[in-house]
Every structure is written in structure tokens, then in C-alpha cells.
C-alpha atoms as one frame of an Amber mdcrd trajectory, in Angstrom:
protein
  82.193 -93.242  57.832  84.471 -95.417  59.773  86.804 -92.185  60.579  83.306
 -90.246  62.380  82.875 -93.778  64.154  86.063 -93.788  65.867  85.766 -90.746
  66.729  82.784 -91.644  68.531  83.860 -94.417  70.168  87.760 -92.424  70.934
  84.999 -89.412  72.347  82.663 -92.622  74.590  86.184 -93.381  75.810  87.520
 -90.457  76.937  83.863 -89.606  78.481  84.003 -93.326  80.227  88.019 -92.177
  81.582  86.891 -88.501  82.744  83.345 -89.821  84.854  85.960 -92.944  86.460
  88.835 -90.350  87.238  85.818 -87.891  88.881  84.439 -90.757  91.309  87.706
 -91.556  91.930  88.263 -88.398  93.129  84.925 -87.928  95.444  85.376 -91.641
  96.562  88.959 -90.142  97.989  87.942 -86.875  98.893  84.797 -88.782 100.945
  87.266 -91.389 102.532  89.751 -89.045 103.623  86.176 -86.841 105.530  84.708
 -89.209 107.316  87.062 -91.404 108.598  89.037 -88.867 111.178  90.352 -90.263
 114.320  87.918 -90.739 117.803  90.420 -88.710 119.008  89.205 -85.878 117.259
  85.913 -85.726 118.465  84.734 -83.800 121.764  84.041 -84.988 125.363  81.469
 -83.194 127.100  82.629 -83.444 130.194  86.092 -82.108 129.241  84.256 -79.260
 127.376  82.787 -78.155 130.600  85.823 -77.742 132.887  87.906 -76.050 130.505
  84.297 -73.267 130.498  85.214 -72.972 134.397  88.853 -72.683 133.497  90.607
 -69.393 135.414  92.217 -68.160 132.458  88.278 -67.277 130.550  87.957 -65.299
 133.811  90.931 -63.278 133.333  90.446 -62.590 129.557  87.146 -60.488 130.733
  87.535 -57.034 130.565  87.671 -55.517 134.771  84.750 -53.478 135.294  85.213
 -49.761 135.908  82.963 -48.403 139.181  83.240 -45.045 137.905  81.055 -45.805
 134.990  78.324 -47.815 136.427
């Protein structure tokens, strides 16, 4: 009996390492998300001029007056 109980306790062990080494993991993965630079995040206003840049104008395809 005492070989099936330490294989039960050698089996709660490894469980108890595995579940720790997985939070571990999301904990990190988590931290590493959600704590980017402010420097990554928008500004509206900047947004806006670069939608009345020139070079969006010039990327449009010319229209063709024969085919209207």
C-alpha cells in the first residue's frame, strides 16, 4: 500500500507543479498584453489629418470621362 500512496501523492505533486507553471504562464502572457506603452495608443486628432493627407488622394484610381 505505501508504494500506490506515493504514487498518489508523487501524481498530487506533479498536478500542484503543472496548474503553478500554467498560471505562471497566463499571469505573463496577461502582463506582457495589457501593459503596452501610451505611446501606442491613437490620438484622434492626429487620426484625422493624416484622413485629409494628399497622398490618400493620389492612391484613388483617376476617373475615366469616356466611361461615365
Amino acid at each position: 500500500m505505501s508504494s500506490c500512496q506515493s504514487c498518489q501523492s508523487r501524481f498530487r505533486t506533479s498536478l500542484l507543479a503543472c496548474t503553478a507553471l500554467a498560471g505562471l504562464l497566463i499571469w505573463a502572457k496577461l502582463r506582457l498584453v495589457t501593459n503596452f506603452p501610451r505611446t501606442v495608443i491613437a490620438d484622434p486628432k492626429q487620426s484625422e489629418q493624416a484622413d485629409l493627407s494628399p497622398q490618400e488622394e493620389s492612391a484613388t484610381p483617376a476617373r475615366d470621362p469616356e466611361n461615365e
